[in-house]
N, CA, C and O atoms as CSV, one atom per row, in Angstrom:
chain,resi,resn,atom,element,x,y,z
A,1,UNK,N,N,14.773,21.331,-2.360
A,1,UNK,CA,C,14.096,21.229,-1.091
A,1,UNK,C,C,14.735,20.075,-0.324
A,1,UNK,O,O,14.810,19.003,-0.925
A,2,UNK,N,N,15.245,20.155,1.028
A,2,UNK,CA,C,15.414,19.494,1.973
A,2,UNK,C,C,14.663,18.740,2.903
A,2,UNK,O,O,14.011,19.364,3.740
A,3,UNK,N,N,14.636,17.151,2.901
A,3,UNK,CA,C,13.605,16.376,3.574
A,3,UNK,C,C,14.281,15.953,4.776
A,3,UNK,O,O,15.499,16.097,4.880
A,4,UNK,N,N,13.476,15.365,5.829
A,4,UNK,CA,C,14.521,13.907,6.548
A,4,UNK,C,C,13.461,12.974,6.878
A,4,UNK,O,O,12.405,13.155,7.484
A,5,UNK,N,N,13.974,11.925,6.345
A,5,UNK,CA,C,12.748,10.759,6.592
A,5,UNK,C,C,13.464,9.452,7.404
A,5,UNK,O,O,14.384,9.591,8.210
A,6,UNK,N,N,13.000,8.463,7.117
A,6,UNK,CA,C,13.094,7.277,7.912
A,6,UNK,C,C,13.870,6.627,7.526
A,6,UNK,O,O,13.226,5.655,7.133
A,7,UNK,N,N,15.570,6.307,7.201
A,7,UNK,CA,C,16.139,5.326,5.771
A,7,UNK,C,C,16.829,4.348,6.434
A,7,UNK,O,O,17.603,3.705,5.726
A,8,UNK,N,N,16.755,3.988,7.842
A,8,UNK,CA,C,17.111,2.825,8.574
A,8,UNK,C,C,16.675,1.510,8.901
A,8,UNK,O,O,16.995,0.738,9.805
A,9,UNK,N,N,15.739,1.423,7.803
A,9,UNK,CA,C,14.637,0.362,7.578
A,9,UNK,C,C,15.361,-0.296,6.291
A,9,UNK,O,O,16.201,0.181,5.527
A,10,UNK,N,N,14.655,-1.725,6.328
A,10,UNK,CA,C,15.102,-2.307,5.157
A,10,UNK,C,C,14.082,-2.033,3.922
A,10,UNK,O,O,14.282,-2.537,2.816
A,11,UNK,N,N,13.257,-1.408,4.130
A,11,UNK,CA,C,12.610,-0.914,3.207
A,11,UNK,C,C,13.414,0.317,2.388
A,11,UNK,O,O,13.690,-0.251,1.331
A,12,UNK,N,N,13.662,0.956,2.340
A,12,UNK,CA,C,14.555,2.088,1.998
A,12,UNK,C,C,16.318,1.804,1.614
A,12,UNK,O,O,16.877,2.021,0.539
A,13,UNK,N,N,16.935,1.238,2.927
A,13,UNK,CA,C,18.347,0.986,2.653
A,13,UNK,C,C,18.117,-0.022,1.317
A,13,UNK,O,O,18.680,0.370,0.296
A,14,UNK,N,N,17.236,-1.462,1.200
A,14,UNK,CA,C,17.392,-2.136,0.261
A,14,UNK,C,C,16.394,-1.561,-1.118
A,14,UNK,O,O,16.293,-2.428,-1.987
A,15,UNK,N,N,15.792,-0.486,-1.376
A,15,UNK,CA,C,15.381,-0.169,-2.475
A,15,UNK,C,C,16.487,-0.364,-4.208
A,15,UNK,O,O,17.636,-0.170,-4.606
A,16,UNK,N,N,15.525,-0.722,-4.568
A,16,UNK,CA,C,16.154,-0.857,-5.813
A,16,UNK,C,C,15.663,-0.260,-6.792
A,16,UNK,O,O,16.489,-0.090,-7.689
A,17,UNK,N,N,14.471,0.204,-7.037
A,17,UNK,CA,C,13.259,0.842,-7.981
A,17,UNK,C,C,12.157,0.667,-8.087
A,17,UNK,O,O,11.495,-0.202,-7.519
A,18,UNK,N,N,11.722,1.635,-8.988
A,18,UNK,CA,C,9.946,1.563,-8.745
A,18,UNK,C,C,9.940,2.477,-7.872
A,18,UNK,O,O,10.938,3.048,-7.432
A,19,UNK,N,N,8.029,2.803,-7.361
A,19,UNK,CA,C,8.038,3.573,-6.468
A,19,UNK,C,C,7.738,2.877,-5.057
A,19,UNK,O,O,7.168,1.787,-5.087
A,20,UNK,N,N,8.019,3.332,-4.054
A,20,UNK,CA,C,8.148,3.014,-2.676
A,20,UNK,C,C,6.768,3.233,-2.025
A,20,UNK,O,O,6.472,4.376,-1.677
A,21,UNK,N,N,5.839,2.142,-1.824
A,21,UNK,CA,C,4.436,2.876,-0.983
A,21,UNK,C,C,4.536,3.312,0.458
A,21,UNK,O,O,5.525,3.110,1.162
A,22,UNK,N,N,3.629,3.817,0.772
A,22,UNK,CA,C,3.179,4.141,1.776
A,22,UNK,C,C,2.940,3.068,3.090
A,22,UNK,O,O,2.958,3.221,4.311
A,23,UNK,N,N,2.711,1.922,2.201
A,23,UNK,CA,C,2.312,1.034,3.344
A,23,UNK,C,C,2.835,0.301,2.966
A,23,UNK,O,O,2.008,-0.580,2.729
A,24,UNK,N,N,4.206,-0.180,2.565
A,24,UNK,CA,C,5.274,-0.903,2.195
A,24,UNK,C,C,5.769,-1.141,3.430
A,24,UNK,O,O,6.307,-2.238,3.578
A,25,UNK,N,N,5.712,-0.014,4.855
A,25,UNK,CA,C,6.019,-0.493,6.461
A,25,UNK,C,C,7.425,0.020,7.060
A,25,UNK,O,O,8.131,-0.374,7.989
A,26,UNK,N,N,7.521,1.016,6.174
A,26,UNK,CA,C,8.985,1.901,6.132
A,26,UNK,C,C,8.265,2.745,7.102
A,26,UNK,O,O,7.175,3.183,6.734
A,27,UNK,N,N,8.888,3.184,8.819
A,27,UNK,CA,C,8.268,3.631,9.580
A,27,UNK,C,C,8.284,5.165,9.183
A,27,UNK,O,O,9.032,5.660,8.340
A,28,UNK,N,N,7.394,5.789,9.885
A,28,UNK,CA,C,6.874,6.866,9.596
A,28,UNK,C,C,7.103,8.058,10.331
A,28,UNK,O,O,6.802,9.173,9.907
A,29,UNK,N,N,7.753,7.784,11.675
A,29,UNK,CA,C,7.659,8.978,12.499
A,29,UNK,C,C,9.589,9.000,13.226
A,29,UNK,O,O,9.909,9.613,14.245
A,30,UNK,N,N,10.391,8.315,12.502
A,30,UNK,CA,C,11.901,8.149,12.837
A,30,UNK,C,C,12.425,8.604,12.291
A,30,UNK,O,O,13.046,7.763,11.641
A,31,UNK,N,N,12.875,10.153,11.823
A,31,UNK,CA,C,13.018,10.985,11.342
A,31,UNK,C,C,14.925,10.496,11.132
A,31,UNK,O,O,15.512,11.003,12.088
A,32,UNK,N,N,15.590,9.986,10.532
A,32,UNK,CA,C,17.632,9.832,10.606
A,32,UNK,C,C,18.169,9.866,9.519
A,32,UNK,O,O,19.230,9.287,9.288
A,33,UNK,N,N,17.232,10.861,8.287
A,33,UNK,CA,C,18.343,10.943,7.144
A,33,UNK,C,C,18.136,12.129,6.608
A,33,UNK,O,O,16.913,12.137,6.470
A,34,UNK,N,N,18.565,13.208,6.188
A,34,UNK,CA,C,18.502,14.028,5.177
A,34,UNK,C,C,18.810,13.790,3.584
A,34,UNK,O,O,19.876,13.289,3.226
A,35,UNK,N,N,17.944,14.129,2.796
A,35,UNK,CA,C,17.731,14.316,1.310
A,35,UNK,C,C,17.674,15.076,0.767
A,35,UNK,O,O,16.922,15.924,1.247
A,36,UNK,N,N,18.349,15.480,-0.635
A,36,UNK,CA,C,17.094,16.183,-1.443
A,36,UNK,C,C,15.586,15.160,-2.447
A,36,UNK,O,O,15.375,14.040,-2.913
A,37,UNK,N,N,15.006,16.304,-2.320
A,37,UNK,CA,C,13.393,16.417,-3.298
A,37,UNK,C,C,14.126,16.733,-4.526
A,37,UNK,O,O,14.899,17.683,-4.399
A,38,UNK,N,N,14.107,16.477,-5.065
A,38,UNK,CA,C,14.288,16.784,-6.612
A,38,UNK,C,C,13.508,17.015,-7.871
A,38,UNK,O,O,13.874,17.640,-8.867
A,39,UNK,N,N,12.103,16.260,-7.603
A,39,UNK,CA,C,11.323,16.226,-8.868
A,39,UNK,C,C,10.003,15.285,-8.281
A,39,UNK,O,O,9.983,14.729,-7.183
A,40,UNK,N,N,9.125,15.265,-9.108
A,40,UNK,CA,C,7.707,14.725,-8.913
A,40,UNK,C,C,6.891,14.154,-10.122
A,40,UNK,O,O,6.478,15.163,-10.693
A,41,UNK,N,N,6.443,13.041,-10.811
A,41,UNK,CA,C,5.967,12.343,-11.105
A,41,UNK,C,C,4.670,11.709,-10.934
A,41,UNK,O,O,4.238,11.693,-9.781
A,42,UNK,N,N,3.838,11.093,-12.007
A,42,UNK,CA,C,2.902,11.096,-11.858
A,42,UNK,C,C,3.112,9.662,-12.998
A,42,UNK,O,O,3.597,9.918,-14.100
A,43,UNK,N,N,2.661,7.925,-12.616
A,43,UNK,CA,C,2.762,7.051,-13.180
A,43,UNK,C,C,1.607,6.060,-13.041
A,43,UNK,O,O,1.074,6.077,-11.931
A,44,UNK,N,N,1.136,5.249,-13.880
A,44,UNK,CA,C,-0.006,3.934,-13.500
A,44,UNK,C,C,0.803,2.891,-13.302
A,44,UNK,O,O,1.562,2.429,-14.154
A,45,UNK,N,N,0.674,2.511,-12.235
A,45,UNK,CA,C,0.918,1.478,-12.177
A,45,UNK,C,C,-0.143,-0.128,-11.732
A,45,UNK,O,O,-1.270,0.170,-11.337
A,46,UNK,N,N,0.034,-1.040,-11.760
A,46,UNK,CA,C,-0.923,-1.980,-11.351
A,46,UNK,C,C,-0.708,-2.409,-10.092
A,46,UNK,O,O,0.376,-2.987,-10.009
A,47,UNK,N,N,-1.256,-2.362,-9.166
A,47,UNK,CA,C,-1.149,-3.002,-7.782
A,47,UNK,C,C,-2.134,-4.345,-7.370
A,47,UNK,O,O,-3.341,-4.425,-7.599
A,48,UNK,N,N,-1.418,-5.209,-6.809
A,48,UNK,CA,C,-2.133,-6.107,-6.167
A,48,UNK,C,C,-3.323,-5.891,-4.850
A,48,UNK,O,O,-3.123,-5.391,-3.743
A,49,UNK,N,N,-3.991,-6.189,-5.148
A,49,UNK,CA,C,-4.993,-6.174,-3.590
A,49,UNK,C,C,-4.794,-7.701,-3.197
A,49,UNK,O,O,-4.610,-8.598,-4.019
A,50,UNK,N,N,-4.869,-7.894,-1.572
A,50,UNK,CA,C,-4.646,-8.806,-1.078
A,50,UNK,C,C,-6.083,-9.455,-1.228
A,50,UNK,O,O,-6.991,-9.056,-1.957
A,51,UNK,N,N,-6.086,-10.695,-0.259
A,51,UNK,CA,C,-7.051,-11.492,-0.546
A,51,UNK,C,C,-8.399,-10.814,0.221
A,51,UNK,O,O,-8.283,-10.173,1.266
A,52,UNK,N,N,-9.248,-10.968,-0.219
A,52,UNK,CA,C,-10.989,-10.717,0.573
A,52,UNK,C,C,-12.147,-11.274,0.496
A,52,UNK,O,O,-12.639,-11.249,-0.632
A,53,UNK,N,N,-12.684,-11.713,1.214
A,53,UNK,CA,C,-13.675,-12.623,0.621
A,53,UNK,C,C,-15.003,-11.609,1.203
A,53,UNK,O,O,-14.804,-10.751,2.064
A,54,UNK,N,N,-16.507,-11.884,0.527
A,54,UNK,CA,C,-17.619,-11.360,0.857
A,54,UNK,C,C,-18.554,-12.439,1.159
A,54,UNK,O,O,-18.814,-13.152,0.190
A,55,UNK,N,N,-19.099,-12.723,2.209
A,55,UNK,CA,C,-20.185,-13.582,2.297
A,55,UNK,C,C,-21.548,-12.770,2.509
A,55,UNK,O,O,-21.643,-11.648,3.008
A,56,UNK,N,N,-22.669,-13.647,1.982
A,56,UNK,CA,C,-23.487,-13.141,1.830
A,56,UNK,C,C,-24.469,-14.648,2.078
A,56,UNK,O,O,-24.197,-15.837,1.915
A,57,UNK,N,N,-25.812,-13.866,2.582
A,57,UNK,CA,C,-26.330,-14.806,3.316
A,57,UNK,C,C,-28.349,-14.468,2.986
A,57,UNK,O,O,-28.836,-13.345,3.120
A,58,UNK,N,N,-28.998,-15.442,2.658
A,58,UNK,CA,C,-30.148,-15.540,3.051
A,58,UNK,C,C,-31.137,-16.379,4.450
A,58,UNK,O,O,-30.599,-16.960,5.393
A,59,UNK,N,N,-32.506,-16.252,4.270
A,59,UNK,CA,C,-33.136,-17.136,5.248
A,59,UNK,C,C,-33.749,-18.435,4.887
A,59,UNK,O,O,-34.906,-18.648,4.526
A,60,UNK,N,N,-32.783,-19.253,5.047
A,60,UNK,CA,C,-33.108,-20.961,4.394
A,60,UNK,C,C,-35.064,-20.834,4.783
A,60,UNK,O,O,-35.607,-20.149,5.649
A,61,UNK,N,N,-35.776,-21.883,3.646
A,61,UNK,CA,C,-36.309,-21.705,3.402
A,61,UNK,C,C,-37.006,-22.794,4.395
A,61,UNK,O,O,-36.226,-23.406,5.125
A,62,UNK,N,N,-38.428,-23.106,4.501
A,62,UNK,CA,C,-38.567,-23.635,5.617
A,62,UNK,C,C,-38.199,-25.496,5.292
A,62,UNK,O,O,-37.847,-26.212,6.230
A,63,UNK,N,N,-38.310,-25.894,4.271
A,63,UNK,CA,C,-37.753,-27.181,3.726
A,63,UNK,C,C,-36.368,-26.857,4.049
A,63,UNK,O,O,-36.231,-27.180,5.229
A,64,UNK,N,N,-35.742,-26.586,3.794
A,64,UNK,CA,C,-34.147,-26.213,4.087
A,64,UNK,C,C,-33.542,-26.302,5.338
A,64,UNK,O,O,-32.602,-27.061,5.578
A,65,UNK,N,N,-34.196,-25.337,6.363
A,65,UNK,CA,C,-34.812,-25.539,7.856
A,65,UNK,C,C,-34.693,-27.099,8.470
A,65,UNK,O,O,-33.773,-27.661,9.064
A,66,UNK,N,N,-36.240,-27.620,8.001
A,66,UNK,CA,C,-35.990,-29.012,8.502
A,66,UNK,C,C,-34.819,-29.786,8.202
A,66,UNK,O,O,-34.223,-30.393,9.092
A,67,UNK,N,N,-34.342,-29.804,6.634
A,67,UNK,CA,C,-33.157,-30.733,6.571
A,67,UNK,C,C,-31.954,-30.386,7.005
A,67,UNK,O,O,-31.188,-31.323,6.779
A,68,UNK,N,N,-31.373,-29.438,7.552
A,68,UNK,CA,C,-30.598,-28.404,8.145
A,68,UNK,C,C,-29.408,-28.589,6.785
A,68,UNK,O,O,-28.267,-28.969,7.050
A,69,UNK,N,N,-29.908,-28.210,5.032
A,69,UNK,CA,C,-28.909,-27.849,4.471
A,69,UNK,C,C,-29.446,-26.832,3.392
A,69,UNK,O,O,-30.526,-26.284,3.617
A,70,UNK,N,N,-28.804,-26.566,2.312
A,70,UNK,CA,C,-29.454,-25.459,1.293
A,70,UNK,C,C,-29.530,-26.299,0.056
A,70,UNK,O,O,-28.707,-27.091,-0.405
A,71,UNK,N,N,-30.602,-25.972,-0.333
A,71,UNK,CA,C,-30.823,-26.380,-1.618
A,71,UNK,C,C,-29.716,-26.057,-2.800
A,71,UNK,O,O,-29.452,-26.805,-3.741
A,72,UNK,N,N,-29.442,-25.451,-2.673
A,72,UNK,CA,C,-28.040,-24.143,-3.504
A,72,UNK,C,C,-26.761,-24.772,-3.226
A,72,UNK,O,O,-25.994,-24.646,-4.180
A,73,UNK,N,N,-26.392,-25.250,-2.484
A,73,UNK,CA,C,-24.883,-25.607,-2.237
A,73,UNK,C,C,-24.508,-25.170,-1.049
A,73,UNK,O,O,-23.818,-25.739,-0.203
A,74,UNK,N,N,-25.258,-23.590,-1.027
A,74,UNK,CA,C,-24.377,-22.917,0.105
A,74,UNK,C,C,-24.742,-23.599,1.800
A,74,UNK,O,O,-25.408,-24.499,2.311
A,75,UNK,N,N,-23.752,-22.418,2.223
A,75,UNK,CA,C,-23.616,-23.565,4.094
A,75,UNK,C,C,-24.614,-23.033,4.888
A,75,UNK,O,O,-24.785,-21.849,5.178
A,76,UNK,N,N,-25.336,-24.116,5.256
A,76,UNK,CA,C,-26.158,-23.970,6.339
A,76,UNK,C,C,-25.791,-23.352,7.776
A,76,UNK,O,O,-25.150,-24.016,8.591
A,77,UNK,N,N,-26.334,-21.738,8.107
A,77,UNK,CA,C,-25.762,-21.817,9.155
A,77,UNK,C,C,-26.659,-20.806,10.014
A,77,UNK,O,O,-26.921,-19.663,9.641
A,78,UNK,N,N,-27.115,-21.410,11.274
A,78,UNK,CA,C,-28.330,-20.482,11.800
A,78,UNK,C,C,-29.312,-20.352,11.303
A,78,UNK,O,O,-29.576,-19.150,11.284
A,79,UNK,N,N,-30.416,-21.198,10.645
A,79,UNK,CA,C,-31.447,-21.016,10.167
A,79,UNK,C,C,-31.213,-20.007,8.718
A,79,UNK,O,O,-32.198,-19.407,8.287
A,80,UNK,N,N,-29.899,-19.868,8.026
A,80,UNK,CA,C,-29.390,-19.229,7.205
A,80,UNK,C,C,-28.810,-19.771,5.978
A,80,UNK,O,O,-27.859,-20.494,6.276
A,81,UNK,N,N,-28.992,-19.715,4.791
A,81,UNK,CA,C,-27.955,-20.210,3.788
A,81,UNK,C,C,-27.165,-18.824,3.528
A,81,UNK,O,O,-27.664,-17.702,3.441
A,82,UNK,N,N,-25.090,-19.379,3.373
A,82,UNK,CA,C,-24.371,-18.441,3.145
A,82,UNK,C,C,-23.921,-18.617,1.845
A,82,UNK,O,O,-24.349,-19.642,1.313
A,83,UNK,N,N,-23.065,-17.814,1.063
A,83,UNK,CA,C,-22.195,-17.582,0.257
A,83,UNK,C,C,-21.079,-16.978,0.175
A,83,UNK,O,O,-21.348,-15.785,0.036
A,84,UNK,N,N,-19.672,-17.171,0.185
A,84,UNK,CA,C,-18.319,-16.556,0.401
A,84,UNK,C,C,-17.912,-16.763,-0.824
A,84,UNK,O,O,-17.629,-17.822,-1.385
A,85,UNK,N,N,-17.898,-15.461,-1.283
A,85,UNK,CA,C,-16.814,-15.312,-2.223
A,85,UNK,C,C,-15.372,-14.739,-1.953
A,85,UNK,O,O,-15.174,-13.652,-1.410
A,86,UNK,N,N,-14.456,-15.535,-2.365
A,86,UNK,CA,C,-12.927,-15.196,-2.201
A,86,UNK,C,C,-12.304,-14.599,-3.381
A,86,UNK,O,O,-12.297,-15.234,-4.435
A,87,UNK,N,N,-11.772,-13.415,-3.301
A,87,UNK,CA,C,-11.043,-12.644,-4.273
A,87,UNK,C,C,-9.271,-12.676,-3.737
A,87,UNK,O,O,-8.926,-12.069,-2.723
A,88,UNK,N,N,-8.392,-13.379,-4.494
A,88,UNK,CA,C,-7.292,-13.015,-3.928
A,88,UNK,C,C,-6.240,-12.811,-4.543
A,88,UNK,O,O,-5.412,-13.717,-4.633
A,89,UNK,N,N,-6.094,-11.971,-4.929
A,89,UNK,CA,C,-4.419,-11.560,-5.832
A,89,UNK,C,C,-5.100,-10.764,-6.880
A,89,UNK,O,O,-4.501,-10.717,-7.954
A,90,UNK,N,N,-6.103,-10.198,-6.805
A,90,UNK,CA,C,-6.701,-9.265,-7.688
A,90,UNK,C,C,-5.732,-8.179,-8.518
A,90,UNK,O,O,-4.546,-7.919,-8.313
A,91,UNK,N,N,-6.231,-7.883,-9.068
A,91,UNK,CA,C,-4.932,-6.696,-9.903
A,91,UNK,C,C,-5.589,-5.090,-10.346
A,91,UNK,O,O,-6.385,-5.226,-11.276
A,92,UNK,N,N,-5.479,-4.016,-10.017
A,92,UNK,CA,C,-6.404,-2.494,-10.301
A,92,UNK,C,C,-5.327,-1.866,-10.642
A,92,UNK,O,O,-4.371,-1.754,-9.875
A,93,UNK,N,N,-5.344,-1.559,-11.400
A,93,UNK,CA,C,-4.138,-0.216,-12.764
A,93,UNK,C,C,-5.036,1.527,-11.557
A,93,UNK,O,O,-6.223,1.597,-11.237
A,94,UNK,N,N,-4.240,2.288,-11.311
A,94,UNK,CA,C,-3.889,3.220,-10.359
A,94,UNK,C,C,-2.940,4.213,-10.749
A,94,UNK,O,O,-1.841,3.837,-11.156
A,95,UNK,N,N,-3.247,5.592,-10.673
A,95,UNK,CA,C,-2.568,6.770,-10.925
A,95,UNK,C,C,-1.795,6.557,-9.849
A,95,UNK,O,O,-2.371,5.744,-9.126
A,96,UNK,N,N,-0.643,6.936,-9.336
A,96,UNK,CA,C,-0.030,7.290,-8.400
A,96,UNK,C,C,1.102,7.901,-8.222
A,96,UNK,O,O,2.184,7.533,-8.682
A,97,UNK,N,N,0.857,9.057,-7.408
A,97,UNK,CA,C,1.912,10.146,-7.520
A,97,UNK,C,C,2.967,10.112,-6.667
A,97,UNK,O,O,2.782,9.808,-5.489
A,98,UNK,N,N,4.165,10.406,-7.128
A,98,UNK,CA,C,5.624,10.252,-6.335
A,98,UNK,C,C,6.476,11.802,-6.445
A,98,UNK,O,O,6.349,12.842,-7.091
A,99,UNK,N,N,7.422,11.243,-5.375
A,99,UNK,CA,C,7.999,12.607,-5.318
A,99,UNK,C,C,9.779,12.077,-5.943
A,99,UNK,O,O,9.799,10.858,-6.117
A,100,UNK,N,N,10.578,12.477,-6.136
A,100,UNK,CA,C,11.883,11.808,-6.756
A,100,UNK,C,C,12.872,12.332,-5.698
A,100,UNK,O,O,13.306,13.464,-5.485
A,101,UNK,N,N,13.038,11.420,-5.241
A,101,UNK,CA,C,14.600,12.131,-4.217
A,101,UNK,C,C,15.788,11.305,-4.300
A,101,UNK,O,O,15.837,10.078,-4.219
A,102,UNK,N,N,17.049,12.387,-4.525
A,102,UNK,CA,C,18.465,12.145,-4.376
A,102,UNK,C,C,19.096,11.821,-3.063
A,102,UNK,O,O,19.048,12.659,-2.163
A,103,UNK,N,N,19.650,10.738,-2.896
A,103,UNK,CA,C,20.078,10.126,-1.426
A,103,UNK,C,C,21.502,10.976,-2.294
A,103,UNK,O,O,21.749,11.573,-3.342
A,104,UNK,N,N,22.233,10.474,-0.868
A,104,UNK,CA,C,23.595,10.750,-0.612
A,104,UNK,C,C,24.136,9.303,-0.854
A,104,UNK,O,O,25.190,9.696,-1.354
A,105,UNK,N,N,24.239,8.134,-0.892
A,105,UNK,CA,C,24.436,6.785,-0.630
A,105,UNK,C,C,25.087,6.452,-2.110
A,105,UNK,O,O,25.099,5.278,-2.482
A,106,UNK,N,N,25.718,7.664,-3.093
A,106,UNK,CA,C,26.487,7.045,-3.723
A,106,UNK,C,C,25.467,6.213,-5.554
A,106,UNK,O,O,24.873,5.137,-5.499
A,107,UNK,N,N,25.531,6.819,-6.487
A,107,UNK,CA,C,24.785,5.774,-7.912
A,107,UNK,C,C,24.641,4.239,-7.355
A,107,UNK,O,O,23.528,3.713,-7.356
A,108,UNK,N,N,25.396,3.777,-7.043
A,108,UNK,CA,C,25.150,2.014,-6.705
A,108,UNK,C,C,23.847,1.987,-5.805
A,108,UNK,O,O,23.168,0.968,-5.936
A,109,UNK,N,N,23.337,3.045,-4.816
A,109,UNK,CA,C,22.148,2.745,-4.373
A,109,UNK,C,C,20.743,2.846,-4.777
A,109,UNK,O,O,20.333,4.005,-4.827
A,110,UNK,N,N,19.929,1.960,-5.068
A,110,UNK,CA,C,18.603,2.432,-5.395
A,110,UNK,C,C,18.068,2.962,-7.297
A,110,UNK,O,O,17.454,1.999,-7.757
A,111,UNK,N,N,18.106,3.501,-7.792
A,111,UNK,CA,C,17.801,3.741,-9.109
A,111,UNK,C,C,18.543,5.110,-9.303
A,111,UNK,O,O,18.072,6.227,-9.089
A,112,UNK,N,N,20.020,4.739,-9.830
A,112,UNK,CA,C,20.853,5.004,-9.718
A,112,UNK,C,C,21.106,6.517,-8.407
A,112,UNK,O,O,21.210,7.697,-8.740
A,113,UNK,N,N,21.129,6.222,-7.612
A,113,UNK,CA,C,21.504,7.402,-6.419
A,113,UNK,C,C,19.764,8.038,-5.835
A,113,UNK,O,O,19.547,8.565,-4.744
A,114,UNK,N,N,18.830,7.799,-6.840
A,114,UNK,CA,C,17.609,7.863,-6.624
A,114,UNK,C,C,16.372,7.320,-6.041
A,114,UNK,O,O,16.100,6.123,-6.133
A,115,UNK,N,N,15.783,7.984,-5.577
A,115,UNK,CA,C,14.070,6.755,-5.249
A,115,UNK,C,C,12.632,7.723,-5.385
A,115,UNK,O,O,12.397,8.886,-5.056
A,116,UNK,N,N,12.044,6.965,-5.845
A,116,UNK,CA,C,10.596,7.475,-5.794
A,116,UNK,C,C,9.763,7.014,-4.637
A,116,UNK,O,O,9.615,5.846,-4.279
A,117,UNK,N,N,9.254,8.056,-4.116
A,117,UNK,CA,C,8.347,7.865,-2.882
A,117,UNK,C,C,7.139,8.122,-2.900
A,117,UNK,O,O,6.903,9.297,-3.181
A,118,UNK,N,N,5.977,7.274,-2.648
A,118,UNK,CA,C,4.573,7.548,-2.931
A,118,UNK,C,C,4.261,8.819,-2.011
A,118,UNK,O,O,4.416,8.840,-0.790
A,119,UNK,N,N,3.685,10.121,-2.985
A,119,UNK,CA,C,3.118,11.111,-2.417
A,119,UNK,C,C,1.878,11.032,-1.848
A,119,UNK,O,O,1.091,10.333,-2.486
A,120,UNK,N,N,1.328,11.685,-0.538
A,120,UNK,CA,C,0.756,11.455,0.489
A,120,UNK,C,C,0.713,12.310,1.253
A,120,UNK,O,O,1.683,13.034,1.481
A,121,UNK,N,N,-0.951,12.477,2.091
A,121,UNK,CA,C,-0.898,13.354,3.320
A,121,UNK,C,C,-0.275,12.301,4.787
A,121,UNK,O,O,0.398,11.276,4.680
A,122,UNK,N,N,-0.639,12.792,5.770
A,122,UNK,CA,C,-0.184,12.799,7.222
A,122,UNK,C,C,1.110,12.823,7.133
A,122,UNK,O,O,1.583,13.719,6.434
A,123,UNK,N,N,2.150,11.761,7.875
A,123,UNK,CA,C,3.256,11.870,7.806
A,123,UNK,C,C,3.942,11.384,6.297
A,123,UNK,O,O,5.125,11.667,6.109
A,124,UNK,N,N,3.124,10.599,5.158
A,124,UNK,CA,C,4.017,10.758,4.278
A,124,UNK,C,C,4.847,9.303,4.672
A,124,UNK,O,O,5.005,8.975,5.848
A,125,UNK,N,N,5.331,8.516,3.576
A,125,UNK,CA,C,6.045,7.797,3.583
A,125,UNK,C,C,7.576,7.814,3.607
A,125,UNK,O,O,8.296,8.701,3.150
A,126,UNK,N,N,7.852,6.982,4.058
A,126,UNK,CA,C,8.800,7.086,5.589
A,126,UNK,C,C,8.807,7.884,6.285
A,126,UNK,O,O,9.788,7.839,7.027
A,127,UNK,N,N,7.993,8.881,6.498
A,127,UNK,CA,C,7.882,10.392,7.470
A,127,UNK,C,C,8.529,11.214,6.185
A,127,UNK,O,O,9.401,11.976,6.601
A,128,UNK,N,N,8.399,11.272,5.060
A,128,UNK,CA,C,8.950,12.398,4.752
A,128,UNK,C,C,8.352,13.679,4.399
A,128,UNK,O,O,8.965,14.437,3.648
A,129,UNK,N,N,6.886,14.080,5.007
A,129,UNK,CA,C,6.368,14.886,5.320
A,129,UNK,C,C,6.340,15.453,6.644
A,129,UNK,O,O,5.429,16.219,6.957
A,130,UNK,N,N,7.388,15.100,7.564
A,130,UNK,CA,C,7.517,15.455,8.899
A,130,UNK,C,C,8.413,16.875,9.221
A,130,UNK,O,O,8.034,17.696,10.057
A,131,UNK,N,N,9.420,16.996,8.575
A,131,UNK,CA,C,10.380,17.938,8.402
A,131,UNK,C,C,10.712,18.061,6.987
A,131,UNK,O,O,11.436,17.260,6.396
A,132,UNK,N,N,10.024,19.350,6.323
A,132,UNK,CA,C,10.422,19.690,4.977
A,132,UNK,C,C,11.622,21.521,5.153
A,132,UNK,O,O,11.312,22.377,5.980
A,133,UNK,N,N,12.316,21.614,4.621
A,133,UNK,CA,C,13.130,22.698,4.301
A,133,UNK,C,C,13.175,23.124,3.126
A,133,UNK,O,O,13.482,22.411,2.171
A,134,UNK,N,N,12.813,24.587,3.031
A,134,UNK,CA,C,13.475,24.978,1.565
A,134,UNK,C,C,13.914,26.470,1.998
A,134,UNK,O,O,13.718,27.013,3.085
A,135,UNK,N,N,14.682,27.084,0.641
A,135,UNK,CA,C,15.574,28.158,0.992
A,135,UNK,C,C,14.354,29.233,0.228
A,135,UNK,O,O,13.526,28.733,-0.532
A,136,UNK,N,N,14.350,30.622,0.498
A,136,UNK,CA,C,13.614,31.283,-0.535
A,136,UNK,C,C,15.010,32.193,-0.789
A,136,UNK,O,O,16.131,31.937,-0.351
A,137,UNK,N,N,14.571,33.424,-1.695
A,137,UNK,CA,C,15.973,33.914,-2.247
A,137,UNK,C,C,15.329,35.567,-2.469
A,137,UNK,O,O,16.054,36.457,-2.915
């Protein structure tokens, strides 16, 4: 099967291995290379989540009120005691499915002449759900 996706990004030209996400920022709708699809995969891998914090908040109590702080630690704010919790560099193990495609760019590029691309609806990473080809017989 015949693709054409996005490979004028440094996301793509500099691949080296592993699989390639979706939101790695390899644009999506600049359609300037043809490939083949070759094969499809299915691997866990662990991904990072970025940082997030949750605050959470009650109604200071009326002692709390007058002294304008919380008994608890947390921050006084608006007749409110808060709590923020910060999560950052978290780690979640994840199925994630790829598709395997053969560049033209020669074994020295990428895993050896290869790359894995995270499978996906809309356009697909780097657009390579934008223009698909295949032959029937």
């Amino acid at each position: 099967m015949m693709i054409s996706l996005a490979a004028g990004n440094n996301q793509f030209r500099y691949y080296t291995g592993g699989i390639l996400y979706s939101d790695a920022g390899c644009p999506t709708t600049r359609d300037d290379h043809a490939v083949a699809m070759v094969g499809y995969g299915i691997d866990t891998v662990t991904r990072t989540i970025g940082d997030s914090s949750t605050t959470t908040c009650r109604r200071a109590s009326k002692n709390e009120r007058r002294a304008r702080s919380c008994n608890d630690g947390s921050t006084y704010t608006n007749r409110s005691c808060c709590t923020t919790v910060t999560t950052a560099g978290s780690t979640v193990n994840e199925e994630v499915d790829y598709f395997i495609i053969q560049n033209s760019w020669s074994t020295q590029w990428g895993d050896n002449g290869f790359i894995k691309l995270e499978a996906g609806g809309g356009y697909g990473t780097c657009g390579m759900n934008t223009n698909v080809q295949y032959m029937t017989v």
